[in-house]
N, C-alpha and C positions, 0 to 999 in steps of 0.2 A: 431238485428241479423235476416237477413231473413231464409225464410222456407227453403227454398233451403240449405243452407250454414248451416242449422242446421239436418238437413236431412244426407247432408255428413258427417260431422262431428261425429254425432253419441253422445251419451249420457255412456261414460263408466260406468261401475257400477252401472245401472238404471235398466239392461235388458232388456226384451223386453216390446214393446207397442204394444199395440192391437186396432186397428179399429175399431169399433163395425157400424156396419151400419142395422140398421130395414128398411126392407121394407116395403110400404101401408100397403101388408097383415099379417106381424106378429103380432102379439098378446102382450101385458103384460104378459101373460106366458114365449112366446120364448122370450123375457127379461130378465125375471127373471130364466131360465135356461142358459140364457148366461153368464150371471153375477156370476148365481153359479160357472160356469166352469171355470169362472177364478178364482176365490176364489179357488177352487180342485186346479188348475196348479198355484196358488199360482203366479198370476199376479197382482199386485198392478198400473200397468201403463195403461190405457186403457180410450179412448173416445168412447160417445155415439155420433154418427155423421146422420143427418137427410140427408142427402145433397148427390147426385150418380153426378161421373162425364156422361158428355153423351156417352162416353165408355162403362161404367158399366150398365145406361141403357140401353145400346143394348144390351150387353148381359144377362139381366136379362128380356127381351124385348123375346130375340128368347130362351128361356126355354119354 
């Protein structure tokens, strides 16, 4: 099943998924506050992702 075709499709009864992406300069703290926060919103679905596309770096580029 590729990513695409699974993306459309959607996951009923899963909820939502969360992204997680740290940048160079976060910290283990702002990890471990992200993490809390989905635990509080009571998200069980969620990657820790290393990886920006080059979109994302530009805009985290012109901040």
């Amino acid at each position: 099943m590729s990513l695409e075709y699974s993306a459309r499709l959607g996951r009923p009864g899963r909820g939502i998924t969360v992204i997680i992406k740290p940048t160079q300069n976060s910290n283990y703290g702002n990890l471990v506050d992200i993490l809390d926060e989905m635990r509080i919103a009571n998200i069980t679905s969620y990657a820790i992702v290393p990886q920006f596309t080059p979109e994302e770096s530009k805009l985290l580029a012109s901040n």
